[in-house]
DOLUMMAR-139690 format. One line per 10 residues: their letters; for each residue x negated, y, z negated of C-alpha. Coordinates in steps of 0.5 Angstrom, whole numbers. Each point is the difference from the previous one (the first is absolute). Layout:
<nodes>
a> X,Y,Z  ...
</nodes>
This chain:
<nodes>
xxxxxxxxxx> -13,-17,-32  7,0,-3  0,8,0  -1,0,7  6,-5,1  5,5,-3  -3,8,1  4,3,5  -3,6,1  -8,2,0
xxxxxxxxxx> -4,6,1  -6,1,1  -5,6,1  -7,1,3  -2,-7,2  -7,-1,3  1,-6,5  -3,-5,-4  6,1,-4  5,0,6
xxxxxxxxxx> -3,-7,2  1,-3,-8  7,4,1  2,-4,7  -2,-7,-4  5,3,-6  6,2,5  1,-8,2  3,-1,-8  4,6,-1
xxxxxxxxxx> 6,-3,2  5,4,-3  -4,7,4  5,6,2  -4,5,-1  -7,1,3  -4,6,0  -8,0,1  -2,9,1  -7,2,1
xxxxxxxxxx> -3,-7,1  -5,-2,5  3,-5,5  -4,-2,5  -3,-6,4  1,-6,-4  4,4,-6  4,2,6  0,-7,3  1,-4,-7
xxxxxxxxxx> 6,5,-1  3,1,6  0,-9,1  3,0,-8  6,5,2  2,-4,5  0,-6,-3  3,3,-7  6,4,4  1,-7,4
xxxxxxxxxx> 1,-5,-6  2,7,-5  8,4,3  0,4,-7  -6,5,1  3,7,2  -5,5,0  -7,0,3  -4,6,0  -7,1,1
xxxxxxxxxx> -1,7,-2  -7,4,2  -4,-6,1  -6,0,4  2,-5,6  -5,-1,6  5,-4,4  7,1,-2  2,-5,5  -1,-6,-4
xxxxx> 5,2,-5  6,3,6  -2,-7,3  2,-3,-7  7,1,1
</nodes>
């Protein structure tokens, strides 16, 4: 836990949607988070629904991310995220 409340950038490559769930849990204690990027990851339905709802609410409670960049992920609905902002 102590890590996740001082990593400042993770990036992460090939996540099956099980592991994106696990990281949507994750993202509420990376408190000190400025750099997110997740490629070639499946984001979809409850992954994406779990992402998107944590996103909004880290970015809310966090102004210290900077960069957010979903890269080559598999995606069904785009939206989710877009409505994350």
């Amino acid at each position: 836990m102590e890590r996740a409340t001082t990593c400042t950038e993770l990036t992460l490559k090939g996540l099956p949607v099980e592991e994106v769930i696990v990281l949507a849990a994750a993202l509420a204690h990376h408190t000190s988070l400025k750099s997110l990027i997740v490629t070639e990851s499946e984001i979809s339905g409850e992954a994406a629904e779990a992402l998107a709802k944590v996103l909004a609410e880290t970015l809310r409670g966090n102004s210290s991310v900077q960069l957010l960049n979903f890269y080559g992920d598999h995606m069904d609905d785009i939206t989710l995220l877009a409505e994350a902002f």
